[in-house]
C-alpha positions in Angstrom: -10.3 19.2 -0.8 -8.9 17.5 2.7 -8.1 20.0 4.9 -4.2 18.5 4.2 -4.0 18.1 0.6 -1.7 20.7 -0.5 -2.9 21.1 -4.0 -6.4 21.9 -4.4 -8.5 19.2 -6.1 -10.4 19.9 -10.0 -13.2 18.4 -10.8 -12.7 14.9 -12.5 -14.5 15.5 -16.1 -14.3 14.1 -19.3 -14.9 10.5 -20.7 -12.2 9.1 -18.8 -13.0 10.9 -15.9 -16.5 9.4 -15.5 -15.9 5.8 -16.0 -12.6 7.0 -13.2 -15.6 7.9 -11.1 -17.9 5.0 -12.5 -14.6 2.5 -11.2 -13.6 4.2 -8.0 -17.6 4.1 -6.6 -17.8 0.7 -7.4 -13.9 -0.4 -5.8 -14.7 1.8 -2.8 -18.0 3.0 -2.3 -17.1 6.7 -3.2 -14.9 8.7 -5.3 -11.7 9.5 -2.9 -10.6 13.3 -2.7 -6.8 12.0 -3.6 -8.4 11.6 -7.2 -9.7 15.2 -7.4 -5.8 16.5 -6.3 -4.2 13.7 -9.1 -6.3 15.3 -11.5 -5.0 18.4 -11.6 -2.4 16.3 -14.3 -4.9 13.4 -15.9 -1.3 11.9 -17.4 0.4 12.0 -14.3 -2.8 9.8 -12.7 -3.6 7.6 -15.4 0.1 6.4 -15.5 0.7 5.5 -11.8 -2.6 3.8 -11.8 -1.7 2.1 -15.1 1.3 0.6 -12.8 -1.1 -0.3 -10.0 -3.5 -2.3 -12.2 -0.3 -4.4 -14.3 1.2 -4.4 -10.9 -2.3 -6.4 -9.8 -1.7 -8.9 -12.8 1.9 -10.2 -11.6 1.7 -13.0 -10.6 4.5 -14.6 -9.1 4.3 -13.5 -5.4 1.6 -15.0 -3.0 -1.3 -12.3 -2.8 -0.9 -12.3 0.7 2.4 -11.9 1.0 2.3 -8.7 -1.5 -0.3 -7.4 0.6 1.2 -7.7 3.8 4.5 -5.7 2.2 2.8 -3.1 0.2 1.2 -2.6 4.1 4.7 -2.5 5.7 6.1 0.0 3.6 3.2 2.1 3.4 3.3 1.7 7.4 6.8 2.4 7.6 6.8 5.3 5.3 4.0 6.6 7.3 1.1 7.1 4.5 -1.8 6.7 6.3 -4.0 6.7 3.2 -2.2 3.6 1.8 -2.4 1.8 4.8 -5.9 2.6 5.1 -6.6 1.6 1.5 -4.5 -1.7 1.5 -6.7 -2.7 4.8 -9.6 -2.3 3.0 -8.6 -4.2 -0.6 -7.1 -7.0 1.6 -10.7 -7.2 2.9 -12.3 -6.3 -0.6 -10.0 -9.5 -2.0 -10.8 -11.8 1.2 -7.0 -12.2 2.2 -6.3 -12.3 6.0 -7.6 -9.5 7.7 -6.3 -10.1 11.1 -3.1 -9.8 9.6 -4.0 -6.8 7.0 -5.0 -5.6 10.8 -1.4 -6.1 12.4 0.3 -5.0 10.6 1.8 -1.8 12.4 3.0 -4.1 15.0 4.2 -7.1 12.8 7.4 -7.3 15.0 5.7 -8.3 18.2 2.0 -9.6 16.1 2.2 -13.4 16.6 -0.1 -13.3 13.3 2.6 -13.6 11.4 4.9 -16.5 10.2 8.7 -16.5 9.8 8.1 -16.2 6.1 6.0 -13.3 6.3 8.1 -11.7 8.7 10.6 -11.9 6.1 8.7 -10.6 3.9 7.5 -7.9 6.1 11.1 -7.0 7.1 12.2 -6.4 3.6 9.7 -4.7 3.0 10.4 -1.8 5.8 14.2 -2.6 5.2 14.0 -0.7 1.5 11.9 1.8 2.9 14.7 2.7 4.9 17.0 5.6 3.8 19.9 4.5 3.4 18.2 1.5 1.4 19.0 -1.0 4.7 18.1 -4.7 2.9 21.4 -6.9 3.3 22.8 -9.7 1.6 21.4 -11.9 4.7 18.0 -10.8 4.0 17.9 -11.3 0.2 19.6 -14.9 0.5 16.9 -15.9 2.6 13.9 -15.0 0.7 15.6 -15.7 -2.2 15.8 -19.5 -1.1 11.9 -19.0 0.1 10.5 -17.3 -2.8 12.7 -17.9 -5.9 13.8 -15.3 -8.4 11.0 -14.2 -9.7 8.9 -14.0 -6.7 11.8 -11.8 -5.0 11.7 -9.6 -8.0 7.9 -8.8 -7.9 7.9 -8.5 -4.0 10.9 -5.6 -4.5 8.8 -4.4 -8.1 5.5 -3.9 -5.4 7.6 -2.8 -2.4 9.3 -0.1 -4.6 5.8 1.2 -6.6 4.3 1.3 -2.9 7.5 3.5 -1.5 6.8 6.1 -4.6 3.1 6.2 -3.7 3.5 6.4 -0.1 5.8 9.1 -0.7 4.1 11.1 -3.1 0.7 11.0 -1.3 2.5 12.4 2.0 4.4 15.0 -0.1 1.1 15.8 -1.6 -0.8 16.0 2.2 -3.1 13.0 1.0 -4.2 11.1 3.9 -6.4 8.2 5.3 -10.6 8.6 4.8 -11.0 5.7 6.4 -12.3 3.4 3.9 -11.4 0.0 6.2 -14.0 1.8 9.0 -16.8 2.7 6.2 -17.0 -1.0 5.6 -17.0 -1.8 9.1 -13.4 -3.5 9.5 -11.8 -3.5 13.3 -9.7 -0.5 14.0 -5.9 -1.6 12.7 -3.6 -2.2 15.2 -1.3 0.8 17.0 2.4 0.6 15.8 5.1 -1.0 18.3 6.2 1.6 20.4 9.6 0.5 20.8 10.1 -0.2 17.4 13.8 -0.4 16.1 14.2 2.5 13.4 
């Protein structure tokens, strides 16, 4: 168990449980504590990642640009094991790295583009409680993206806030996959970022 999870992890067993085990190894070297605490309900675990891996089939949305905004929520939400593990897939699926890497900082990063800051904005903006995406903001990438494009970006933004959330309700944080592979350290958040 991390010494934050709240709920004490259970052996993963079973048929699906091995090849689980067989699939995680092989994505990311190991088999992450965060599956021994999700197995305490197999159901629970196998749906959300049964959302993940459709949600990895849409198609729509430039792959980079879904990265970057699962990476912004997860960032503004403050998980820092799906910041950690969005780092090291946008390695694992050779998108940019040095922006996977600035993320935390996208509003002062001159990585980014206006379209990607965009992106990244709305992104944090329905992470926001009150929801704080605007007219303004859905006009524009609307006009960037198109429909359906705008409809998987808030589809991924969305399954990203209910991961983000549940892993930090759960005590689930970062182990550091992006270092194990030997990616740069990501960059520290702005500190005078507008909330």
């Amino acid at each position: 168990m991390t010494d934050s999870a709240r709920v004490p992890t259970t052996p993963i067993t079973g048929v699906y449980g091995g090849l689980l085990k067989m699939v995680m190894k092989k994505m990311v070297g190991g088999v992450p504590e965060s599956a021994g605490v999700m197995w305490n309900n197999p159901r629970v675990f196998k749906d959300m990642m049964g959302i993940g891996r459709k949600a990895e089939k849409w198609s729509e949305l430039d792959p980079g640009l879904g990265s970057l905004a699962g990476m912004a929520a997860a960032a503004e939400i403050g998980c820092s094991a799906c910041l950690d593990l969005g780092y090291f897939l946008a390695h694992d699926k050779g998108l940019d790295e040095a922006k996977a890497r600035e993320v935390p900082r996208w509003r002062t990063s001159e990585a980014f583009t206006p379209l990607e800051r965009r992106v990244t904005e709305y992104a944090v903006a329905m992470c926001r409680l009150p929801v704080g995406v605007t007219d303004e903001m859905s006009a524009a990438l609307l006009a960037d993206l198109g429909a359906p494009a705008l409809l998987e970006l808030t589809a991924r933004v969305g399954f990203m806030n209910m991961s983000a959330r549940s892993n930090i309700a759960l005590g689930i944080r970062s182990q550091e996959f992006a270092a194990a592979c030997g990616l740069e350290p990501r960059a520290s958040p702005d500190a005078a970022a507008p909330a």
